[in-house]
gemmi code that builds the backbone of each chain (N, CA, C; Angstrom):
import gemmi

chains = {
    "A": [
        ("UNK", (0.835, -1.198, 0.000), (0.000, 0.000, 0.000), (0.875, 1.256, 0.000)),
        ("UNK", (0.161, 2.177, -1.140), (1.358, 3.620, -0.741), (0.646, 4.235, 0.160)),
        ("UNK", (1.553, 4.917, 0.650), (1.934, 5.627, 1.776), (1.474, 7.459, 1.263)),
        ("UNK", (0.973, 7.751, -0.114), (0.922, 8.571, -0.352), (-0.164, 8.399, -1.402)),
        ("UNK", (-1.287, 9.143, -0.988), (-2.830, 9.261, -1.183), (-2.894, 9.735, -2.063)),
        ("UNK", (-3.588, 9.809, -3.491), (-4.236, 10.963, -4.288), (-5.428, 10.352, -4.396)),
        ("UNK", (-6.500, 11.766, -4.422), (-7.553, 11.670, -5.540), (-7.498, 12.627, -6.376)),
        ("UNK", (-8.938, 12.392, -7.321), (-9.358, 11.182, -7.701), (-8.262, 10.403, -8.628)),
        ("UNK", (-8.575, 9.412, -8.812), (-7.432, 8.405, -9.524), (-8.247, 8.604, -10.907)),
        ("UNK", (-9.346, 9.103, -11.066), (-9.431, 9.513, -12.854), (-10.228, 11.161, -12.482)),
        ("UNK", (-9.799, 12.039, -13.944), (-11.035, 13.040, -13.769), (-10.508, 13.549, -15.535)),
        ("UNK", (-12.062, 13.490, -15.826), (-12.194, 13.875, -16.897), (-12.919, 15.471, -16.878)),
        ("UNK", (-12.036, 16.437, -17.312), (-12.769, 17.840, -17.556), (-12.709, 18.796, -19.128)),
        ("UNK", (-13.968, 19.368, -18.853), (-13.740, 20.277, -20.142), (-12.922, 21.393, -19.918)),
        ("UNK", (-12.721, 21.892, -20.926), (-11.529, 23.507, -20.871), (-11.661, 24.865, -20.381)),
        ("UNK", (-13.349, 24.677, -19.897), (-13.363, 25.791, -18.981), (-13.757, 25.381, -17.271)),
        ("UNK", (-13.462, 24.084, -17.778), (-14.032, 23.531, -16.211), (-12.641, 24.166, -15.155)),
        ("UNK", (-13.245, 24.168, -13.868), (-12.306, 24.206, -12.959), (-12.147, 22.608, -11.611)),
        ("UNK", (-11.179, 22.636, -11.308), (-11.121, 21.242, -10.892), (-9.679, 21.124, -10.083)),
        ("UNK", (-9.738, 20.375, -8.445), (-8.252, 20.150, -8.114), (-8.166, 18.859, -8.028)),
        ("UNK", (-7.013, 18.530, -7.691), (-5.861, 17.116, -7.712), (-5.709, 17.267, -6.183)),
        ("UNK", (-5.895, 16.058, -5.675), (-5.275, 16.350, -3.916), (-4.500, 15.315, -4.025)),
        ("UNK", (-3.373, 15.453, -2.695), (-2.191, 14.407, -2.083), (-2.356, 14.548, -0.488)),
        ("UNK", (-2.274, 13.482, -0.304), (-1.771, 13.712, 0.947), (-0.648, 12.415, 1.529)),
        ("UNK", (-0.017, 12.886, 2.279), (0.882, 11.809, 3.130), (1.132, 12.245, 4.616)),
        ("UNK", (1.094, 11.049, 5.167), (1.424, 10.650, 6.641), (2.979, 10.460, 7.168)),
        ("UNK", (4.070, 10.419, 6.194), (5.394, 10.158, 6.744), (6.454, 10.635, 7.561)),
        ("UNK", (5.564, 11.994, 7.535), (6.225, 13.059, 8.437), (7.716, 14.073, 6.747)),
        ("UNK", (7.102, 13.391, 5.806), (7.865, 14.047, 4.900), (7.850, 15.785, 4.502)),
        ("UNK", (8.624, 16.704, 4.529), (8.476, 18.231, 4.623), (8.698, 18.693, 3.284)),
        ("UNK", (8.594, 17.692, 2.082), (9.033, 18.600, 0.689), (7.490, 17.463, 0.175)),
        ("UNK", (6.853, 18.172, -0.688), (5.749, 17.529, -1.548), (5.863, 18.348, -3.172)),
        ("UNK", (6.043, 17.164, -4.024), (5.989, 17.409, -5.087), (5.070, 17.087, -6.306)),
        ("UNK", (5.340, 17.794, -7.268), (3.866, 17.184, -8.313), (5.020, 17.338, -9.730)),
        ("UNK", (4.563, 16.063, -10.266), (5.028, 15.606, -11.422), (3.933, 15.534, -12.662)),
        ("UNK", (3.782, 15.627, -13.704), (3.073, 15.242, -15.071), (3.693, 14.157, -15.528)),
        ("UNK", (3.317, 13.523, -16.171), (3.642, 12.309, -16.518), (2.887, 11.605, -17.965)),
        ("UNK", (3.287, 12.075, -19.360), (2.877, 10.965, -20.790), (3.101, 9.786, -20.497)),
        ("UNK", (2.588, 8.864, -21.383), (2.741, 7.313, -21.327), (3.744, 6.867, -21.630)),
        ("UNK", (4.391, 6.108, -21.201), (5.648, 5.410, -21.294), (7.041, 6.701, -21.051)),
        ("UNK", (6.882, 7.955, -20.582), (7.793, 8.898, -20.754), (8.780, 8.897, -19.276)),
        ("UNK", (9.297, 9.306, -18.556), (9.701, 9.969, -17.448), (8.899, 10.865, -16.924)),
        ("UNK", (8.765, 11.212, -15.873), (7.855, 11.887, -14.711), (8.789, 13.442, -15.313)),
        ("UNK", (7.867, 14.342, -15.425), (8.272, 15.659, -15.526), (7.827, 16.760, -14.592)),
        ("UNK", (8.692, 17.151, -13.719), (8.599, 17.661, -12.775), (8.354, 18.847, -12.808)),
        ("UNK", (7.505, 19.743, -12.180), (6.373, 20.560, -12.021), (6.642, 21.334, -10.818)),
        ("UNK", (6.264, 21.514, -10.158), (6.851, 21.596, -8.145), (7.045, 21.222, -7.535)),
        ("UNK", (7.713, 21.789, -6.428), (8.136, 21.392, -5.176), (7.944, 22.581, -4.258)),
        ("UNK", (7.573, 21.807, -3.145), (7.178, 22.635, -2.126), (8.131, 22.207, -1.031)),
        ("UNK", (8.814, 22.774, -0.025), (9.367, 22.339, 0.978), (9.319, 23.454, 2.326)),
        ("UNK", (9.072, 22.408, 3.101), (8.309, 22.860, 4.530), (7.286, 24.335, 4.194)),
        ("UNK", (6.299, 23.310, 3.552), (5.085, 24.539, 2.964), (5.311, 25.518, 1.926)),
        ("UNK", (6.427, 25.931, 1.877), (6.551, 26.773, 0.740), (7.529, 26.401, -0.674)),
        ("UNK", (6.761, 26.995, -1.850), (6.975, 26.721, -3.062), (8.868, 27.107, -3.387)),
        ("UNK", (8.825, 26.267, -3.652), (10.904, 26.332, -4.004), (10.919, 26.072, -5.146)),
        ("UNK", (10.201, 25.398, -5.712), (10.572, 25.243, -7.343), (8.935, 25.229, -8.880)),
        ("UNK", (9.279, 25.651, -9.402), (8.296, 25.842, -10.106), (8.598, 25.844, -11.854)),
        ("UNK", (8.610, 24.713, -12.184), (9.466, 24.792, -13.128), (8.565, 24.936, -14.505)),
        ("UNK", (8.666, 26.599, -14.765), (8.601, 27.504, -15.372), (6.405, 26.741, -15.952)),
        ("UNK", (6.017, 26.343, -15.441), (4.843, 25.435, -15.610), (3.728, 26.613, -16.027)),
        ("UNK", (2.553, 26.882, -16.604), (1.978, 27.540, -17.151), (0.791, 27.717, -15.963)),
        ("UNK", (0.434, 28.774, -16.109), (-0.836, 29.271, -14.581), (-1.804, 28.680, -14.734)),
        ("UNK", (-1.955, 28.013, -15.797), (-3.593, 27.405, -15.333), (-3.504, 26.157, -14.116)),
        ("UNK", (-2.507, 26.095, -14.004), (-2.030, 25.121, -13.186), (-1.344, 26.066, -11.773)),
        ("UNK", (-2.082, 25.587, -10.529), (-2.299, 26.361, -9.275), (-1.962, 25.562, -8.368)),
        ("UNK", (-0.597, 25.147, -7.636), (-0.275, 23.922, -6.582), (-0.539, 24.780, -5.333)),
        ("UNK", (-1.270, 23.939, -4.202), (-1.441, 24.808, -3.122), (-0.879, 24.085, -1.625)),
        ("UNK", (0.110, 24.015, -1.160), (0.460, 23.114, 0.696), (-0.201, 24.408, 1.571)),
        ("UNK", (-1.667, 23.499, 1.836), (-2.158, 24.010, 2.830), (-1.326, 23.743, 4.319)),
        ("UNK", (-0.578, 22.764, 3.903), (0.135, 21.991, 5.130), (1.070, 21.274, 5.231)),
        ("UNK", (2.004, 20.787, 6.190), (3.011, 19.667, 5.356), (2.697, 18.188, 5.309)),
        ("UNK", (1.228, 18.086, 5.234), (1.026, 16.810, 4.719), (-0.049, 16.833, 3.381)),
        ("UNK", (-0.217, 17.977, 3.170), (-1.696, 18.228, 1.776), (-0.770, 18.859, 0.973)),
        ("UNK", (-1.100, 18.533, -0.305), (-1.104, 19.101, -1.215), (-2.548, 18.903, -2.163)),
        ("UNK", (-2.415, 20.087, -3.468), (-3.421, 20.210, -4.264), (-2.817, 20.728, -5.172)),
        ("UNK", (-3.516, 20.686, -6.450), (-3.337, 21.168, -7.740), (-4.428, 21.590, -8.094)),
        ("UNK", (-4.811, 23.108, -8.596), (-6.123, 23.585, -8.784), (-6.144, 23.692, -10.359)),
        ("UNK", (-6.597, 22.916, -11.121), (-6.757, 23.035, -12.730), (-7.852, 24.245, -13.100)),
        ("UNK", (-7.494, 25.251, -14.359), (-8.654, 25.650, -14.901), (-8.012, 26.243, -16.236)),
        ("UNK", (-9.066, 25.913, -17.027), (-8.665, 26.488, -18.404), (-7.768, 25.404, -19.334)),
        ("UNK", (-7.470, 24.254, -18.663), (-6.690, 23.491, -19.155), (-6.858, 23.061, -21.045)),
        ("UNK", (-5.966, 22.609, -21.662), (-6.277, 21.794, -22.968), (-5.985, 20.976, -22.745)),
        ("UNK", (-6.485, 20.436, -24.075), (-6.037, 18.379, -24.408), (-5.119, 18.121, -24.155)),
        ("UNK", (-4.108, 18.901, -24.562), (-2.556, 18.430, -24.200), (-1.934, 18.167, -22.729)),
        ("UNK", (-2.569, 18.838, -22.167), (-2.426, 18.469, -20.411), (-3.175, 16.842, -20.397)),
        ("UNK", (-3.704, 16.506, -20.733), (-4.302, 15.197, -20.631), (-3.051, 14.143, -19.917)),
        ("UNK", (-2.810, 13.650, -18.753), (-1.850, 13.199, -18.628), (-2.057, 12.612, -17.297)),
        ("UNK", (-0.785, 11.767, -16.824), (-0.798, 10.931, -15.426), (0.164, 12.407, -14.271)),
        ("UNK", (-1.110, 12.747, -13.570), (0.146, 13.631, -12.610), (-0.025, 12.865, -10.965)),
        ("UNK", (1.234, 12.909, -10.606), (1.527, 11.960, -9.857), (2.310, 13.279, -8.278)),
        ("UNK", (1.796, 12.368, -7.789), (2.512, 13.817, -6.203), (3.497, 12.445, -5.569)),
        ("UNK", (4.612, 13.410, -5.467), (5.552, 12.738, -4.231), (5.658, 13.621, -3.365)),
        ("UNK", (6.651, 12.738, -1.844), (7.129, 13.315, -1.190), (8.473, 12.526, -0.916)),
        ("UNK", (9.317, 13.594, -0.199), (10.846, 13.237, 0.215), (11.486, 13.963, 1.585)),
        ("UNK", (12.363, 13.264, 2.332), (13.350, 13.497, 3.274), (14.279, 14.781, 2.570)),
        ("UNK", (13.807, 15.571, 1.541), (14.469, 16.515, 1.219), (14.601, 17.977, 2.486)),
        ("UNK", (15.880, 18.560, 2.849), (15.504, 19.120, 3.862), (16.352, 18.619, 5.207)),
        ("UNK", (16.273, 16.952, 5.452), (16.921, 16.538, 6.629), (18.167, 16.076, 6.597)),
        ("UNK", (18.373, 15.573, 7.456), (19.542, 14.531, 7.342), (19.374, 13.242, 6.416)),
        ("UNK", (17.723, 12.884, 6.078), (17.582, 11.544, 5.809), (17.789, 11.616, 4.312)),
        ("UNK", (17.646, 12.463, 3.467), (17.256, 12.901, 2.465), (18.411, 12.435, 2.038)),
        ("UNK", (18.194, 11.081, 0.140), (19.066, 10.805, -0.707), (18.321, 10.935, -1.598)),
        ("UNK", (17.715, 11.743, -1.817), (16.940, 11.838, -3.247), (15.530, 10.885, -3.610)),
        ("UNK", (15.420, 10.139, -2.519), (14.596, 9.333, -3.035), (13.645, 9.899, -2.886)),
        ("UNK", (12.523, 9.382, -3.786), (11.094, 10.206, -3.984), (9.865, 9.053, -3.265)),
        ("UNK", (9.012, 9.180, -2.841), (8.006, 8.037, -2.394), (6.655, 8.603, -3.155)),
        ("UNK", (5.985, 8.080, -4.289), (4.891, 8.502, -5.338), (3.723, 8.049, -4.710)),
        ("UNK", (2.658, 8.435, -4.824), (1.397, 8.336, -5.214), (1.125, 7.503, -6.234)),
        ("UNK", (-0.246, 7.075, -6.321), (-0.297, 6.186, -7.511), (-1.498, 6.849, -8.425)),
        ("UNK", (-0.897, 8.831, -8.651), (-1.603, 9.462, -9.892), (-2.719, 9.551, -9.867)),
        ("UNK", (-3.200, 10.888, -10.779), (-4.421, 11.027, -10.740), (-4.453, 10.767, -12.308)),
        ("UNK", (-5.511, 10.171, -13.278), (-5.044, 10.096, -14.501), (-6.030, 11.627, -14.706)),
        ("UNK", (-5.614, 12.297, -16.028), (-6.521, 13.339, -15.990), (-7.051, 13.289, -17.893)),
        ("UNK", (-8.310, 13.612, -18.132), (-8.258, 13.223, -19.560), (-9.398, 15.068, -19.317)),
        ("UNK", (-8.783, 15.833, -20.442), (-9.164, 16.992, -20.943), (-9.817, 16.837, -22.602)),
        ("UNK", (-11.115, 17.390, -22.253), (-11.745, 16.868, -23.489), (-12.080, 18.567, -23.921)),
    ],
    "B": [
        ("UNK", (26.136, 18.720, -16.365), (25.182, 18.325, -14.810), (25.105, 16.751, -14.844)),
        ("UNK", (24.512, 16.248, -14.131), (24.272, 14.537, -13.658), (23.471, 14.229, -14.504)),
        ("UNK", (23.069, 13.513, -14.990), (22.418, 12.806, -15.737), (22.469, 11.384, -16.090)),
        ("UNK", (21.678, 10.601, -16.357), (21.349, 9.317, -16.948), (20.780, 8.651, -18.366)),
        ("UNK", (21.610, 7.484, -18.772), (21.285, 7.140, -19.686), (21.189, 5.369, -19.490)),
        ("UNK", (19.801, 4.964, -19.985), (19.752, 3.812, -20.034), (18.547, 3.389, -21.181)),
        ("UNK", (19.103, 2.065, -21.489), (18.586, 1.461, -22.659), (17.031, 1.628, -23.179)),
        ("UNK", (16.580, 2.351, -23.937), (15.153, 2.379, -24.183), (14.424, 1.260, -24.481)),
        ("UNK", (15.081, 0.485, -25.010), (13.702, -0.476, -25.610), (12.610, -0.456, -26.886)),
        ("UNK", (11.483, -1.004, -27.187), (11.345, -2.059, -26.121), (12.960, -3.283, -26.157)),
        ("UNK", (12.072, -4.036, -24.574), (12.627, -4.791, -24.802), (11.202, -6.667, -24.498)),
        ("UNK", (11.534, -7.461, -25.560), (10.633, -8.480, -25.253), (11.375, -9.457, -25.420)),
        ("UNK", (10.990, -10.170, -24.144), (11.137, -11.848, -23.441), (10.142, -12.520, -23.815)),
        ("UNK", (10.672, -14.045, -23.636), (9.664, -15.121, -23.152), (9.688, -14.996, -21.551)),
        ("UNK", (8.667, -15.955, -21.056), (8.687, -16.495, -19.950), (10.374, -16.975, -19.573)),
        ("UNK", (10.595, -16.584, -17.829), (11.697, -17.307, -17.465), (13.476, -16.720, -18.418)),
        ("UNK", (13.642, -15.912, -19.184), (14.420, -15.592, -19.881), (15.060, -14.858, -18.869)),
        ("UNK", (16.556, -14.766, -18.902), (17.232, -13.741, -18.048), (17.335, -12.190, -18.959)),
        ("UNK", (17.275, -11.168, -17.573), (16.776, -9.951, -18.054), (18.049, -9.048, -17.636)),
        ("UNK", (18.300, -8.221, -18.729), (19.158, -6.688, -18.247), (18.616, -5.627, -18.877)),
        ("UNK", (18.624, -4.766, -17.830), (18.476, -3.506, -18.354), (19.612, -2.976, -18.228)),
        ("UNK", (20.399, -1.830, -18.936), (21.430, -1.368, -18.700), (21.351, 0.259, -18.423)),
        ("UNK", (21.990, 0.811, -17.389), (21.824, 2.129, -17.009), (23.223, 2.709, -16.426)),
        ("UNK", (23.418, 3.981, -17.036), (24.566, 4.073, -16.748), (24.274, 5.973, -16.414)),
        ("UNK", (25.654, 6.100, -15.791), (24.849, 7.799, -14.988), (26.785, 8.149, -15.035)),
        ("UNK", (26.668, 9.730, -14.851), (27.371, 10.982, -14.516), (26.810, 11.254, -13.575)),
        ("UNK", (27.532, 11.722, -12.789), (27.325, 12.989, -11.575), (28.399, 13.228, -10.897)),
        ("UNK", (28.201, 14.386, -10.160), (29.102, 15.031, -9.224), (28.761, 14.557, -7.842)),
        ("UNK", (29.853, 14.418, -6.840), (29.409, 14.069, -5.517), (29.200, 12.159, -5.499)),
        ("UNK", (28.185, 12.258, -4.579), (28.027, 10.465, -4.163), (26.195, 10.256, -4.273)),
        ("UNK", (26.079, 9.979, -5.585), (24.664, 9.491, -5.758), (23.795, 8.404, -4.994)),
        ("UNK", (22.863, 8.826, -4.937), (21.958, 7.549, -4.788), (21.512, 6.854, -6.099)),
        ("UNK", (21.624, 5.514, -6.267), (20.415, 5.069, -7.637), (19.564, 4.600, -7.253)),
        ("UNK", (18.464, 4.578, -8.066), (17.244, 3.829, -7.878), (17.169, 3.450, -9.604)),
        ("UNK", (16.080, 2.171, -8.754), (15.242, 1.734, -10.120), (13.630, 1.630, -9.789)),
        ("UNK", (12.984, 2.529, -10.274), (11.635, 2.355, -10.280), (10.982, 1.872, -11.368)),
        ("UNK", (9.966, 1.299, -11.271), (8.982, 0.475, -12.026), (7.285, 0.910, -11.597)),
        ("UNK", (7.028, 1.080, -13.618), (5.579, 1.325, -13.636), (4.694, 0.875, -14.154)),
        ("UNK", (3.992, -0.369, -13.496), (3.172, -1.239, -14.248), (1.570, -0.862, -14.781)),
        ("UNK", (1.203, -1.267, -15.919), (0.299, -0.630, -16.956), (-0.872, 0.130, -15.793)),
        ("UNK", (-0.904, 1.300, -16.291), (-2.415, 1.874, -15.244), (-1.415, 2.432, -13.919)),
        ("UNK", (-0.555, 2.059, -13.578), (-0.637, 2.311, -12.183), (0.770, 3.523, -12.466)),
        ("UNK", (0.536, 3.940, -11.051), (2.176, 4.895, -10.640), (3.415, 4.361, -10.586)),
        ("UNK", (3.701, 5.228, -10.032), (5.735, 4.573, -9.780), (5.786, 4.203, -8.591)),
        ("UNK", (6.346, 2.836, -8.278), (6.950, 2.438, -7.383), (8.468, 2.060, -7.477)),
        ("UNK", (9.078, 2.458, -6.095), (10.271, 2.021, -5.996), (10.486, 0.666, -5.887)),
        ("UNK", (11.455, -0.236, -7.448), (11.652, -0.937, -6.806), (13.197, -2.238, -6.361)),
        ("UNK", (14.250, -1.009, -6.219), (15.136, -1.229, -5.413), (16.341, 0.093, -5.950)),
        ("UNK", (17.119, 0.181, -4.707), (18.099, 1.283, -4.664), (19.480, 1.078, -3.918)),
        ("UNK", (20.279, 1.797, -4.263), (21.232, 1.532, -3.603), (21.929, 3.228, -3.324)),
        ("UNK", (22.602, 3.141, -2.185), (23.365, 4.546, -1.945), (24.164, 4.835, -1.599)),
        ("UNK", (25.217, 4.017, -1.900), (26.427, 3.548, -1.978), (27.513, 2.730, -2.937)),
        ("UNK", (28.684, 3.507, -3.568), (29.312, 1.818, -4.499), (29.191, 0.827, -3.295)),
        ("UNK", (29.473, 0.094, -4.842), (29.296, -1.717, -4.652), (27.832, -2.070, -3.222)),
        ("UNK", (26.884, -1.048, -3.102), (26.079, -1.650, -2.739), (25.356, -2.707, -3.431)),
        ("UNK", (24.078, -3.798, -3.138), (23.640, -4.358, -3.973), (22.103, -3.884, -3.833)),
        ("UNK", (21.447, -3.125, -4.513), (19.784, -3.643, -4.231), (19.009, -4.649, -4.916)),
        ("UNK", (18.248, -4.798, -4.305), (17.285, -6.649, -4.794), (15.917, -6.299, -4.053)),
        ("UNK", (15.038, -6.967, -5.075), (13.318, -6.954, -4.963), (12.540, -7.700, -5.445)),
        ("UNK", (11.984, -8.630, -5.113), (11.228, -9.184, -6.177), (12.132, -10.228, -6.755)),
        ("UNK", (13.500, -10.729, -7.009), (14.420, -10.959, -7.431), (14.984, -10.182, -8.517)),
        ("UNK", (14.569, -8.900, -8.207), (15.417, -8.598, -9.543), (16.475, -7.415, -8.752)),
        ("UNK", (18.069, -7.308, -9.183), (18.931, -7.334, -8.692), (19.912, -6.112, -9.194)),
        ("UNK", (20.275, -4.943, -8.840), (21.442, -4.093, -9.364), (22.666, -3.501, -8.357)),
        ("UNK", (23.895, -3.952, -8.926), (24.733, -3.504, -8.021), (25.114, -2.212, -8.502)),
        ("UNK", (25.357, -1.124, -7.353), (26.083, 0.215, -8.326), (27.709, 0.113, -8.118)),
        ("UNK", (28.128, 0.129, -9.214), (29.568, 0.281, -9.698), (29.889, 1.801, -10.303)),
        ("UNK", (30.759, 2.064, -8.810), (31.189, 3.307, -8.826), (32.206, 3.166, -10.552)),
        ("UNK", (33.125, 2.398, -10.738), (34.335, 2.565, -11.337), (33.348, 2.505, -13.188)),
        ("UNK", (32.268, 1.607, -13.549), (32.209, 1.662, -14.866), (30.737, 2.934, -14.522)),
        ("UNK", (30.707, 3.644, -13.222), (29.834, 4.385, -13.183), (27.739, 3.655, -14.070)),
        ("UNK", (27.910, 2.650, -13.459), (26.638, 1.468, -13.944), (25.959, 1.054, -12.736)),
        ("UNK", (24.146, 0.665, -12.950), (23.759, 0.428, -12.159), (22.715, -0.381, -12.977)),
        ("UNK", (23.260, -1.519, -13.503), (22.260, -2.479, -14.257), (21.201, -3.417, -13.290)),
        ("UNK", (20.155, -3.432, -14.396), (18.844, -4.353, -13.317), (19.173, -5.696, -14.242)),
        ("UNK", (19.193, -6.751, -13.586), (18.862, -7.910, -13.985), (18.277, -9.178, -13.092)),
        ("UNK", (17.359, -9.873, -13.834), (16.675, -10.634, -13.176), (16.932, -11.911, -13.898)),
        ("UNK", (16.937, -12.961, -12.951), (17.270, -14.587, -13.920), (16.157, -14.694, -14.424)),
        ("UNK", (14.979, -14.472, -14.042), (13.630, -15.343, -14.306), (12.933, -14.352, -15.015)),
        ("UNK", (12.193, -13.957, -15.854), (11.095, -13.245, -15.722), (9.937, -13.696, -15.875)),
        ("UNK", (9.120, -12.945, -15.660), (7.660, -13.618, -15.602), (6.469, -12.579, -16.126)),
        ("UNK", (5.623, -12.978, -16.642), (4.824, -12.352, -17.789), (4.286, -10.808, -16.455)),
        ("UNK", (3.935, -11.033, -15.243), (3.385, -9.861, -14.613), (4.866, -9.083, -14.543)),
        ("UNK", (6.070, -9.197, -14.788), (7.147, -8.387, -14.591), (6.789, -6.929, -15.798)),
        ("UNK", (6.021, -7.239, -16.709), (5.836, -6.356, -17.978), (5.729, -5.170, -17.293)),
        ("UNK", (6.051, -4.074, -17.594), (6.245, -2.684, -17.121), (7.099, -1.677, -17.971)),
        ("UNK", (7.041, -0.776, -17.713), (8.232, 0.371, -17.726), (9.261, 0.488, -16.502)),
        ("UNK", (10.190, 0.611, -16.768), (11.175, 0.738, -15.466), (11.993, 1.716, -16.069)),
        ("UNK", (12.669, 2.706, -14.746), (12.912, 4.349, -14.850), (14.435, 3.660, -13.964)),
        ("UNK", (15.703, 4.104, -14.255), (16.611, 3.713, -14.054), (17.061, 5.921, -13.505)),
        ("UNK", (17.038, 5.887, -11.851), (17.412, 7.275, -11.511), (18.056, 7.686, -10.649)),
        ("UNK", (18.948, 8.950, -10.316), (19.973, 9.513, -9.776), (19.386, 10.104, -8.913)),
        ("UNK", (19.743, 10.158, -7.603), (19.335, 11.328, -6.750), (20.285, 11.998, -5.800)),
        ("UNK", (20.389, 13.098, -5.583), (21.431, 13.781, -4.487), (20.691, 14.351, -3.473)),
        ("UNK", (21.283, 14.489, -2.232), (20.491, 15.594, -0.995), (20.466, 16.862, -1.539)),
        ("UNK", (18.996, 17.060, -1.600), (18.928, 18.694, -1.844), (18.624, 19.514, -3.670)),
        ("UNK", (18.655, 18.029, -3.923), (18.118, 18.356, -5.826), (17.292, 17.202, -5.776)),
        ("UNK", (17.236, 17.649, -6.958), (15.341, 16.790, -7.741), (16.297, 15.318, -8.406)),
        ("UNK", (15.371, 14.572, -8.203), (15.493, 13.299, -8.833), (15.766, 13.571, -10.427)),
        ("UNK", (16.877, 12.405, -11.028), (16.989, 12.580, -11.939), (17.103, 11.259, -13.107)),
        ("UNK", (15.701, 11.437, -13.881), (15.361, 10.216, -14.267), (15.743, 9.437, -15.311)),
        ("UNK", (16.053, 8.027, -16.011), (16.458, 7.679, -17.459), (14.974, 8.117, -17.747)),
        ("UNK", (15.573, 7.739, -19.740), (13.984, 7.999, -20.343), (12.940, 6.658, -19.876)),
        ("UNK", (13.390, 5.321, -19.346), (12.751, 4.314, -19.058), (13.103, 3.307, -20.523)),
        ("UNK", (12.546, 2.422, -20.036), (12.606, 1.251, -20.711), (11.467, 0.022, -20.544)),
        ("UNK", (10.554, -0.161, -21.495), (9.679, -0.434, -21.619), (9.978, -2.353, -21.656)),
        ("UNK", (9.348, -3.381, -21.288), (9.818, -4.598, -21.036), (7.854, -5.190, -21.387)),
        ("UNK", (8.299, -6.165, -22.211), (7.191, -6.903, -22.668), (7.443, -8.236, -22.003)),
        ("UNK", (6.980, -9.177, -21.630), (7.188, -10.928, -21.277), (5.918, -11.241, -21.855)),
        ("UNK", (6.543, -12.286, -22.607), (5.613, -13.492, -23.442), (5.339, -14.478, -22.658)),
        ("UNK", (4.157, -15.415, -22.378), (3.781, -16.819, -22.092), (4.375, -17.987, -23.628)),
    ],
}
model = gemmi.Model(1)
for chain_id, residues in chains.items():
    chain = gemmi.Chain(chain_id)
    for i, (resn, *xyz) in enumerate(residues, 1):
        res = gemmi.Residue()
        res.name, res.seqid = resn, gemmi.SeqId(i, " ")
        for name, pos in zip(("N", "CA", "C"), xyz):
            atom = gemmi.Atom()
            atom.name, atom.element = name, gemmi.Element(name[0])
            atom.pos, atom.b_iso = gemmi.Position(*pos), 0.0
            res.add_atom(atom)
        chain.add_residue(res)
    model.add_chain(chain)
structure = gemmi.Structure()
structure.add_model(model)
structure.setup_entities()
């Protein structure tokens, strides 16, 4: 079982719909991240948040809104999206921050998202 | 910068065939590797790492030692078996930067 929650595990929206992505984890982990993800591709990384606040944002387009209410929630607030966002986005978290921290990431098992 | 390169694929087996993937990395400093695996529909799971040369990680039976000197961290398994089918992500990580992933390598097993 992961250790790191998303819903919903599908959501289908139109292009003016508005709509979020939630995560959450229990590990006591202080960095939460959100990845996009095509089929068969590498995870393409999106943000990072560490101990609540946004550290990385890689250069990702505004319709796309990540929010750490906390250091165990995260969210992704969609609106305005296109087809091309259609994709697997997936939230981790990591020991980034401590002593424990080697890079490893601990995933979610994705929200799939299909933009019609 | 660090980066990784490992074998794209596909790659397709029979049943029971011995398996390599080959992955090989740059970086600065003392990496961690991982190998994650993503079976059809689902997310990424980790599934084995090492963070250290000549450590060994193993899962499932499938097996990679990291070799500091040819800078390699190959997966291989003796057996495979038709639920092994997946994508597997061959990746680098340091304290304090973002994971850094191969393009993956896609693995078919035949009955």
């Amino acid at each position: 079982d992961t250790e790191v929650t998303q819903t919903p595990k599908h959501l289908v929206m139109g292009m003016t719909n508005k709509k979020s992505l939630k995560c959450e984890q229990h590990m006591g982990h202080r960095a939460m991240y959100w990845y996009k993800q095509k089929a068969k591709k590498p995870p393409e990384l999106m943000f990072v948040y560490s101990y609540e606040k946004l550290s990385i944002n890689e250069s990702v387009p505004s319709r796309f809104s990540p929010e750490c209410p906390n250091s165990s929630l995260l969210n992704l607030h969609l609106h305005a999206l296109q087809p091309e966002d259609s994709a697997l986005y997936l939230c981790a978290s990591s020991h980034l921050g401590t002593g424990r921290d080697t890079g490893e990431l601990f995933f979610g098992e994705g929200s799939r998202l299909t933009v019609l | 910068g660090d980066s990784v390169t490992q074998m794209e694929g596909p790659v397709t087996l029979s049943e029971e065939a011995f398996l390599t993937i080959n992955c090989t990395y740059t970086a600065t400093g003392y990496p961690s590797l991982f190998w994650y695996v993503q079976y059809p529909g689902e997310g990424l799971q980790l599934l084995l790492k090492a963070t250290k040369a000549d450590d060994k990680g193993s899962n499932k039976g499938f097996e990679a030692t990291y070799r500091k000197e040819t800078t390699s961290f190959h997966l291989e398994k003796g057996s495979v078996q038709v639920s092994d089918s997946a994508v597997y992500f061959c990746a680098l990580g340091q304290a304090g930067t973002a994971l850094i992933f191969g393009k993956g390598t896609t693995l078919s097993v035949s009955s």
